[in-house]
C-alpha positions in Angstrom: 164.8 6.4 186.2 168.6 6.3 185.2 168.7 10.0 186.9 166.9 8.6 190.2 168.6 9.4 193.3 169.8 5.5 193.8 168.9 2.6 192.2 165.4 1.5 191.4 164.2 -1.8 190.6 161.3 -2.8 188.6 158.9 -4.5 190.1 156.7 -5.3 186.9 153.9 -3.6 185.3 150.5 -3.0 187.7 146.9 -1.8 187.6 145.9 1.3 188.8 143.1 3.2 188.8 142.9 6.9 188.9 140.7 9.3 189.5 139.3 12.1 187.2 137.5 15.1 187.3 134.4 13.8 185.8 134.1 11.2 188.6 135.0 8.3 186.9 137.6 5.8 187.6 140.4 5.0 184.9 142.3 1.5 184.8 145.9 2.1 183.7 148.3 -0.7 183.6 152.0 0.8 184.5 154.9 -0.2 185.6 156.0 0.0 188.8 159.9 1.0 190.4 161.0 0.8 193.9 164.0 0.7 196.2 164.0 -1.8 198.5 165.7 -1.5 202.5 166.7 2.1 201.7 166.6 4.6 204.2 167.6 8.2 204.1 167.4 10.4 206.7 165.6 8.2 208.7 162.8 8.0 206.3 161.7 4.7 204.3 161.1 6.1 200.3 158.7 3.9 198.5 158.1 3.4 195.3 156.5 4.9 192.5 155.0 5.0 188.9 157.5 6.7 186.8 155.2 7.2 183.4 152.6 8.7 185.5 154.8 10.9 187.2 155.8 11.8 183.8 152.5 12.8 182.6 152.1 14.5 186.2 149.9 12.3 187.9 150.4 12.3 191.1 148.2 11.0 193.9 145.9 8.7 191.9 144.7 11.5 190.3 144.6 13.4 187.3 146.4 16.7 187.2 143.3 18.3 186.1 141.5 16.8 189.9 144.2 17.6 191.5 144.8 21.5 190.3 140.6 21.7 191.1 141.0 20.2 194.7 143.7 22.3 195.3 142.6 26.0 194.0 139.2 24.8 195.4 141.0 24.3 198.9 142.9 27.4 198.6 139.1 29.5 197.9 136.9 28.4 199.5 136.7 28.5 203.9 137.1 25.1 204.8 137.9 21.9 203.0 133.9 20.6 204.0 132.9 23.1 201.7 135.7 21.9 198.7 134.4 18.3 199.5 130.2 19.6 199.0 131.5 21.6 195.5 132.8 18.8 194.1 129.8 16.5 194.9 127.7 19.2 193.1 130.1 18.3 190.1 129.7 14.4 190.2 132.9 13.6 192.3 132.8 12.1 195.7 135.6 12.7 197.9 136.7 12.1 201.2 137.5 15.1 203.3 141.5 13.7 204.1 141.6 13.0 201.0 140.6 16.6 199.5 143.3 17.4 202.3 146.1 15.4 201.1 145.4 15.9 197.7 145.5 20.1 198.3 149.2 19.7 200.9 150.8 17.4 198.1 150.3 19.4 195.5 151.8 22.6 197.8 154.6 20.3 198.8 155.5 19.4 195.0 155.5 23.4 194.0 157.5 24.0 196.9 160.4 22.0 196.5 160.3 23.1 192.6 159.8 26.7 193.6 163.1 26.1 196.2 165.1 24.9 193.1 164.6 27.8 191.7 163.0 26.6 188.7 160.1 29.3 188.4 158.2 28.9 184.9 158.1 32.4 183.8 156.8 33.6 180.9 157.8 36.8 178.4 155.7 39.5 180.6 157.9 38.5 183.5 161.3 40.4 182.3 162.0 43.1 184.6 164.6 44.9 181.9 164.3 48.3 182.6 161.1 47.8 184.8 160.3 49.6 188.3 160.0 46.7 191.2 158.7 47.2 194.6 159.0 45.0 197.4 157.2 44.8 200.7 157.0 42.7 203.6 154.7 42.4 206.5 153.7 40.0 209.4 149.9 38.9 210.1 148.2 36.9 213.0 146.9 33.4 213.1 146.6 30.4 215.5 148.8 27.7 215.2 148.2 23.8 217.3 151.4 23.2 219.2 151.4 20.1 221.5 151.2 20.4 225.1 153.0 18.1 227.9 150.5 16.2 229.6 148.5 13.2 229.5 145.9 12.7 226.8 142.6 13.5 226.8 139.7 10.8 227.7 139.2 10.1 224.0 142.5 9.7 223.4 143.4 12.8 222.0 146.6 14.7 222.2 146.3 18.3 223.9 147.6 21.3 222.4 147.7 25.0 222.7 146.2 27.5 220.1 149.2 29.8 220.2 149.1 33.2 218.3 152.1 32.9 215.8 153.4 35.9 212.7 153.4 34.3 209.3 155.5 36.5 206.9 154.2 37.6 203.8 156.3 39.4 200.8 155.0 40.7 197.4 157.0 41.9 194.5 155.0 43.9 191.7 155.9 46.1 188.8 154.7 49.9 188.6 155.0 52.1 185.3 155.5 55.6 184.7 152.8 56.7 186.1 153.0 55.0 189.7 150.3 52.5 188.6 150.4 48.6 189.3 151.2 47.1 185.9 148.2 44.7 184.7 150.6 42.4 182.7 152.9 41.8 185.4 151.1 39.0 188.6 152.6 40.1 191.5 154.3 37.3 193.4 153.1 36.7 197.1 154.2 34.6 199.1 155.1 33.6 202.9 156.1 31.2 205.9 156.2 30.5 209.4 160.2 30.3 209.7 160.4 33.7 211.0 162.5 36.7 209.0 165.2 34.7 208.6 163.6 32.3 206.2 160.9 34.9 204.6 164.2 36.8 202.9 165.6 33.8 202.2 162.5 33.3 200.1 162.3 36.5 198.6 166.5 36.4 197.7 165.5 33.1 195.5 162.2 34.9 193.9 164.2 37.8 193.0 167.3 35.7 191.8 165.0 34.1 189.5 163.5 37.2 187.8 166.8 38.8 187.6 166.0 41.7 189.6 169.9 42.7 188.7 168.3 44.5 185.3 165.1 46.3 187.1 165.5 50.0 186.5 164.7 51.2 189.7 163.6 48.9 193.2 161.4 50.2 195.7 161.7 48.6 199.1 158.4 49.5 201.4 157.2 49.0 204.6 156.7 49.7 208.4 159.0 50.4 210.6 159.7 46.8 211.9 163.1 46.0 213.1 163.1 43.0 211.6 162.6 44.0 208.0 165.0 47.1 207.9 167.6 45.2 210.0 168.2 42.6 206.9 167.2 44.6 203.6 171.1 46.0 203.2 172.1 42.7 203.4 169.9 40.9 200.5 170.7 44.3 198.9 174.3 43.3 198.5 173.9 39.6 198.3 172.0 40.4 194.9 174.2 42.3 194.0 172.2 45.5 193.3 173.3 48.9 191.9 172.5 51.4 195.1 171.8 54.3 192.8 169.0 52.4 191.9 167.6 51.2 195.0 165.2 52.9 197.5 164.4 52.3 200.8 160.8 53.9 201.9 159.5 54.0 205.2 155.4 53.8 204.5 153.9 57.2 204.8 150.2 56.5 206.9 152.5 54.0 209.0 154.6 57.5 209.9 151.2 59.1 210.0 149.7 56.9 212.7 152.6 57.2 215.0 152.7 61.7 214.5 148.4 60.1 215.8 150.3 58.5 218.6 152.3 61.3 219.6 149.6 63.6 219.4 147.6 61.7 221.3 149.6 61.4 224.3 149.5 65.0 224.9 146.3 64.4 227.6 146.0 68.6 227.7 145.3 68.6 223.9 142.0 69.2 222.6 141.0 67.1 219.8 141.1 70.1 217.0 144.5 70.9 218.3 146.1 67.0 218.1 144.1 67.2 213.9 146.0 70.5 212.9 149.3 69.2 214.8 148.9 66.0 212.8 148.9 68.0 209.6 151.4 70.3 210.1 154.0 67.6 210.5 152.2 65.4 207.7 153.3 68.2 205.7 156.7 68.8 206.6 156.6 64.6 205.4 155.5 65.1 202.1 158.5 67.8 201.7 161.3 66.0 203.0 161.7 67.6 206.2 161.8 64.8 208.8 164.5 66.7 210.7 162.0 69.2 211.6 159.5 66.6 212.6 161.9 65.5 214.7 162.2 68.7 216.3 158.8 69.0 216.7 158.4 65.7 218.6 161.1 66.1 220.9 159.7 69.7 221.8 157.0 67.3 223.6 159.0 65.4 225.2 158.3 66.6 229.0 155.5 65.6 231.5 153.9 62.3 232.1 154.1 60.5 229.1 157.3 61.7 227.7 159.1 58.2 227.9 156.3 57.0 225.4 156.8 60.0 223.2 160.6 59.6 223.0 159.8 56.3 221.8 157.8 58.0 219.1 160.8 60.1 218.0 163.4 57.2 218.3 160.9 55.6 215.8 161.3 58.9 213.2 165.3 59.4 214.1 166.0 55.4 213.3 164.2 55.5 210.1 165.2 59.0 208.9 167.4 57.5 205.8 163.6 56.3 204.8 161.5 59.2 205.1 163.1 60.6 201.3 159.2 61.0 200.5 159.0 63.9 197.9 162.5 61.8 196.0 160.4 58.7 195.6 156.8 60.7 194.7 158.8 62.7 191.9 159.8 59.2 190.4 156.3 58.1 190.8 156.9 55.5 192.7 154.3 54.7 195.3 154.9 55.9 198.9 152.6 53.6 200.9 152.9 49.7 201.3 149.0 49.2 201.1 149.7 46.0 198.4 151.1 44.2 201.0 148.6 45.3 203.9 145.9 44.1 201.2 147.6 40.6 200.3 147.5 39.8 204.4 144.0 40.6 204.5 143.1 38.1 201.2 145.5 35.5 202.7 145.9 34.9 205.9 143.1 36.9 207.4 140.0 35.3 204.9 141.4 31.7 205.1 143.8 31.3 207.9 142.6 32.7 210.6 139.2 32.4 212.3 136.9 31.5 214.9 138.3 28.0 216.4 140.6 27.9 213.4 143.7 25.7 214.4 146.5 24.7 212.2 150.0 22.8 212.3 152.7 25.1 211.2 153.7 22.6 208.6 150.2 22.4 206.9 149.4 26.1 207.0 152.5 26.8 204.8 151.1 24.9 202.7 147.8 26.1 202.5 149.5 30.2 203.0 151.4 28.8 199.1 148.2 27.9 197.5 146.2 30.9 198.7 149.3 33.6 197.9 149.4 31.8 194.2 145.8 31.7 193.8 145.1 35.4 194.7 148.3 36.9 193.2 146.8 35.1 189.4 150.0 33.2 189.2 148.1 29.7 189.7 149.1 28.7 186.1 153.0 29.1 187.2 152.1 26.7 190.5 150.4 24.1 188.0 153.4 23.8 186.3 155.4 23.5 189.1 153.2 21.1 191.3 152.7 18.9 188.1 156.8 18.4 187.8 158.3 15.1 188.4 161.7 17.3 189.6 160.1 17.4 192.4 159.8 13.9 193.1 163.9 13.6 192.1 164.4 16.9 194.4 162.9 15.2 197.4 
């Protein structure tokens, strides 16, 4: 309490009763702090239990419930299913309370996680380990409020807009081009556009020292936004550029020669396959300047604005197309580990059939999900169960 952000008076010791994983309710008698008439930021902080935050109890509930709500949450579809899996165990739960149980403990990790205060363990040294990194955007609905009166019960209107949460993953690779086993990838993501996403990878990477990799592999499509800020988190870590790559993903370059290919309307279909290949193979030997070539040979008739598009896509991202360099070191060439996490994610919990969320609480839930699937849920326990967090906020 002496390292409280303001002074904290005791109000005397309490009963409370929490909650456990068995069902049962637990009396605990505790004393209780609290800062009276303070207001920061606009916001009125109450009190709290400062033993139980000690021991990580947070919410009433035991950090063994909590964790369970929360990876539950972050499983299964919908939190009605969490709240039927844990009556099949003995414990009755509210559905808001399943949900507020399962956005605390994401908001706890978070503000932990922003610290930079990652628990890592031994396996997690990259000295002399190969890292790639890869970003991408996916698709869901968010509920954004819309002007206008309320509906007749009341209800606020809102629009189910499509919005881009970012993901990023960073995972090791050994000698052989292979995803190393004892190294969890980290995923993770956000709704705060590019801006924010590398602002979150700069912090994961800061953590794990990405300064003594051996070699980093940047991969991924051609999006503007990801190539238009990489140099720049290259320098602010303050990486050796002998030892970093930047890769263009090959079948994202192979679906746009499908694109070009595909515009020539006088083509027959064996004809677009074998031109495909041909420039698939000049590719995979390093000779981008030839595909090049090749597509701007096309570039005449009706749909030659949409094929110098095409080649203004391959010209832009030539520096990235050093294919047969990155293959001989065994790195991989393709951003399919990123393409995959966006699929487990977002795509099998965020985004559905009449699936609405606010931006803030689909954060939260896009946190527990990227931990749960990437196996790094032990690290998110440790953060979540904290009491930093609670001085941090």
């Amino acid at each position: 309490m002496r390292s409280w952000p303001g002074r904290m008076k005791s109000e005397g010791f309490e009963t409370v009763q929490i909650q456990t994983s068995s069902g049962c309710t637990i009396p605990i008698h505790v004393r209780y702090y609290r800062r009276a008439c303070d207001r920061r930021n606009g916001k009125r902080y109450k009190g709290l239990y400062a033993a139980l935050a000690l021991l990580g109890i947070h919410d009433r509930c035991t950090p063994i419930l909590a964790a369970m709500v929360s990876a539950w949450s972050a499983l299964l579809s919908s939190f009605e299913e969490v709240r039927q899996v844990l009556c099949d165990h003995g414990t009755i739960l509210d559905v808001k309370v399943i949900r507020k149980l399962a956005y605390r403990y994401a908001e706890r990790a978070r503000v932990v996680q922003q610290m930079g205060l990652l628990p890592l363990n031994e396996e997690d040294n990259l000295q002399g380990r190969r890292v790639v990194i890869s970003t991408d955007g996916g698709r869901t609905r968010l509920r954004e409020k819309k002007r206008g009166p309320r509906t007749a019960k009341g209800r606020t209107r809102y629009h189910g807009a499509w919005r881009e949460p970012k993901l990023l993953i960073i995972y090791v690779v050994d000698a052989h081009g292979k995803q190393e086993k004892s190294f969890a990838p980290f995923i993770d993501g956000g709704f705060n556009g590019p801006d924010g996403l590398f602002l979150l990878l700069k912090g994961y990477l800061k953590s794990l020292c990405i300064q003594k990799a051996d070699k980093v592999l940047f991969v991924a499509d051609g999006a503007h936004w990801i190539w238009n800020r990489v140099p720049g988190l290259i320098k602010a870590l303050g990486l050796n550029p002998e030892s970093v790559h930047e890769l263009l993903d090959f079948y994202h370059a192979v679906e746009h020669l499908g694109k070009v290919a595909g515009l020539r309307k006088n083509w027959s279909a064996k004809k677009r396959k074998a031109w495909v290949s041909k420039q698939r193979r000049f590719l995979l030997k390093g000779e981008s300047a030839t595909v090049v070539q090749e597509v701007q040979a096309l570039c005449r008739g009706r749909n030659s604005k949409a094929i110098k598009t095409e080649r203004d896509y391959f010209v832009r991202n030539r520096h990235r197309l050093a294919f047969p360099t990155v293959k001989a070191l065994n790195l991989p060439i393709g951003s399919g580990a990123i393409e995959s996490s966006i699929r487990r994610v977002v795509n099998l919990r965020l985004k559905g059939p009449c699936i609405f969320w606010y931006k803030e609480n689909a954060e939260k839930m896009l946190m527990l999900r990227s931990y749960y699937k990437s196996g790094r849920w032990n690290c998110l326990k440790q953060m979540a169960n904290s009491h930093i967090s609670l001085l941090a906020a």
